[in-house]
C-alpha positions in Angstrom: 0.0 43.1 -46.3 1.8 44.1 -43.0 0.1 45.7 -40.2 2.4 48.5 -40.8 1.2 48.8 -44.5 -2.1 48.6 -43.5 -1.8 51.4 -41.0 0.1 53.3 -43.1 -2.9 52.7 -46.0 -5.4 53.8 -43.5 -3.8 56.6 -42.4 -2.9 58.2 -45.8 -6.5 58.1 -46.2 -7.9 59.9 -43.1 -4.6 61.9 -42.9 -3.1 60.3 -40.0 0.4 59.0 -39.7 1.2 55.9 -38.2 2.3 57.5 -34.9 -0.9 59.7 -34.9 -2.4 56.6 -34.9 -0.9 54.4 -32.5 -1.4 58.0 -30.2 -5.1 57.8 -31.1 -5.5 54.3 -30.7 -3.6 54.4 -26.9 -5.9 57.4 -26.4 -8.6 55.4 -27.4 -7.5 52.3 -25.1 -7.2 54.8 -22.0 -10.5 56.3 -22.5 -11.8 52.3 -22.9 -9.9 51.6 -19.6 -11.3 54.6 -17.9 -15.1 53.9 -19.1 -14.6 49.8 -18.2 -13.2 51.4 -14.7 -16.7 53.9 -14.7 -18.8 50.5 -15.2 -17.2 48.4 -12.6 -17.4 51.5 -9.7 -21.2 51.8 -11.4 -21.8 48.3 -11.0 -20.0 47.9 -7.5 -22.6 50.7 -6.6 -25.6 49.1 -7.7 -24.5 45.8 -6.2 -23.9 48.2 -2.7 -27.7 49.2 -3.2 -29.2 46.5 -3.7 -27.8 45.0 -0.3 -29.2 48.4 1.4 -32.7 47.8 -0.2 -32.5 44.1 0.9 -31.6 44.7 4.0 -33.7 48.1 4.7 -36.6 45.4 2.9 -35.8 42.8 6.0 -36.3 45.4 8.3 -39.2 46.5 7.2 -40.7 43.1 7.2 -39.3 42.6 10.9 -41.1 45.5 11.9 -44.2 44.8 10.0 -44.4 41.3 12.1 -43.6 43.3 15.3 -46.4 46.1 14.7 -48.8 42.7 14.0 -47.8 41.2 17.4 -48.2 44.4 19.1 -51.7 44.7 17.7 -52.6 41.3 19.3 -51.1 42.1 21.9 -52.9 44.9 22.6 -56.3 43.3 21.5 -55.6 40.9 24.1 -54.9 43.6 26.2 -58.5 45.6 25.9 -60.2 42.1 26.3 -58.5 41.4 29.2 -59.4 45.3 30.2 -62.9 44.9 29.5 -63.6 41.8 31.6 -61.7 43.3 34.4 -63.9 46.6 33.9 -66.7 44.6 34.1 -65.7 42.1 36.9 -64.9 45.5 39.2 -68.6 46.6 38.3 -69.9 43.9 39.8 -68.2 43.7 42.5 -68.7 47.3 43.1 -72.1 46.1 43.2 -72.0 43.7 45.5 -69.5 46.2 47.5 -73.0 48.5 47.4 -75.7 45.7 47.9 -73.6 44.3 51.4 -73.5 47.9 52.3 -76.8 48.6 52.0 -77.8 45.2 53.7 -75.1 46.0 56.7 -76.6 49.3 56.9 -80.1 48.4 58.2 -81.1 49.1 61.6 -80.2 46.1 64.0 -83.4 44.3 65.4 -84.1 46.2 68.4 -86.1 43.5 69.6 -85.5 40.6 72.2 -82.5 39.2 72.2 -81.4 35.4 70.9 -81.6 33.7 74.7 -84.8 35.8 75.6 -86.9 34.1 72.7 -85.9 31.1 73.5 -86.7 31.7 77.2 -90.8 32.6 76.2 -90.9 29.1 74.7 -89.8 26.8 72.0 -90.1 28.9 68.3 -92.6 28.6 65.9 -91.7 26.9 62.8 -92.1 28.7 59.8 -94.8 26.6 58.1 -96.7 26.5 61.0 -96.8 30.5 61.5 -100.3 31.2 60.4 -99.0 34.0 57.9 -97.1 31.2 56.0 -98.8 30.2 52.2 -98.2 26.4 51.7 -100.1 27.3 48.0 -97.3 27.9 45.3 -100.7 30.2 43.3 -101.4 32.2 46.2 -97.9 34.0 46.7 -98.4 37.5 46.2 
């Protein structure tokens, strides 16, 4: 059997004549065509998106490892604030301590070349007021 008689078969069946059918089978290829060119723009889209989401995914884990060094950084940074806090108490302290020692009167007493004019000086563990017993410091 011909491919003509077995159109022609088909078609007495379901009605159709042969050119009805070739009409229906070109329709049939255009709308094939037109779905085949709906899957490749659907898959040329999906392929686009994925790229996006890789690369929006890169950025994200660029900025995740930049917000991580920026917290150490700015651990480091309150460490380093902390002993410098605690360095400028201190001297602060010392600032107040000198201050307070340079504030006391001056000795209003004889001057360095008059005590050595009323006779040699007494040394210190000689002065009757000095303790030579470790126990008996008050």
């Amino acid at each position: 059997m011909s491919v003509v008689q077995d159109l022609r078969t088909r078609a007495k069946h379901r009605g159709f004549t042969p050119w009805q059918l070739i009409q229906k089978i070109g329709r049939l290829e255009r709308e094939a065509d037109a779905k085949d060119c709906d899957l490749v723009a659907m898959a040329t889209r999906i392929a686009e998106l994925t790229a996006e989401r890789n690369q929006l995914e890169e950025q994200l884990d660029t900025a995740a490892v930049d917000y991580s060094t920026a917290l150490d950084d700015l651990r480091i940074a309150r460490n380093e604030t902390a002993r410098t806090q605690e360095a400028l108490t201190a001297t602060k302290a010392q600032l107040a301590n000198a201050t307070a020692v340079s504030d006391l009167p001056k000795h209003t007493g004889q001057g360095l070349q008059q005590r050595f004019e009323q006779g040699p000086a007494i040394r210190l563990g000689a002065s009757p007021m000095a303790v030579t017993d470790p126990g008996r410091i008050a």
